[in-house]
N, C-alpha and C positions, 0 to 999 in steps of 0.2 A: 504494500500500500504506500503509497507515497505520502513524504510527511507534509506536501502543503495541501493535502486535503482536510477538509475540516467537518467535525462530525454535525450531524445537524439530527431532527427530531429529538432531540433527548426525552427521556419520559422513564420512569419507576413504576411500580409494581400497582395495580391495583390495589393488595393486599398489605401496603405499606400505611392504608390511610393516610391520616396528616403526620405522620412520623417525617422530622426534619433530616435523621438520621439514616438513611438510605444508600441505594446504588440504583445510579443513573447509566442506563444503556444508550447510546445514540446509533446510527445508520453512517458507516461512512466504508465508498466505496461499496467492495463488494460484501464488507463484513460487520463489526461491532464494535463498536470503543463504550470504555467503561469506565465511573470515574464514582468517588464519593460526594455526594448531594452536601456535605457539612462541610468539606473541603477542598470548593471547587479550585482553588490556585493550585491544587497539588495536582493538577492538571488527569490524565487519563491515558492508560493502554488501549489496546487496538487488538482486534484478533484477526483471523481467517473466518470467511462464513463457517466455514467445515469446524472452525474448532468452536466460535461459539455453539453450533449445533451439536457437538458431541457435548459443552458444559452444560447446556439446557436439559437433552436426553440425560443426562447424569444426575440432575438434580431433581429430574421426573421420580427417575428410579430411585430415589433415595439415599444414595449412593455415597454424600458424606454424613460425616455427624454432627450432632445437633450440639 
């Protein structure tokens, strides 16, 4: 992904309510960047579609711990 691309729709979780405390997913490229909602100067990683889609199916499954 090229770094002057810049992620846009960012958006959290339904299930977050008004919890300030979050992770914010946005669209950039073909893939995901992610960043924390409390600390956005700490700026955000970036994935492959493929690997957000394997962390999503992971997190389906239950797959870390709580």
């Amino acid at each position: 992904m090229s770094s002057k691309t810049r992620p846009t729709g960012w958006r959290k979780s339904t299930h977050s309510g008004q919890q300030v405390s979050c992770v914010e997913v946005g669209s950039v490229g073909s893939g995901a960047a992610v960043r924390d909602s409390k600390n956005l100067d700490a700026g955000y990683f970036t994935t492959t579609s493929r690997q957000w889609r394997l962390f999503v199916d992971a997190i389906k499954a239950d797959r870390f711990e709580r």
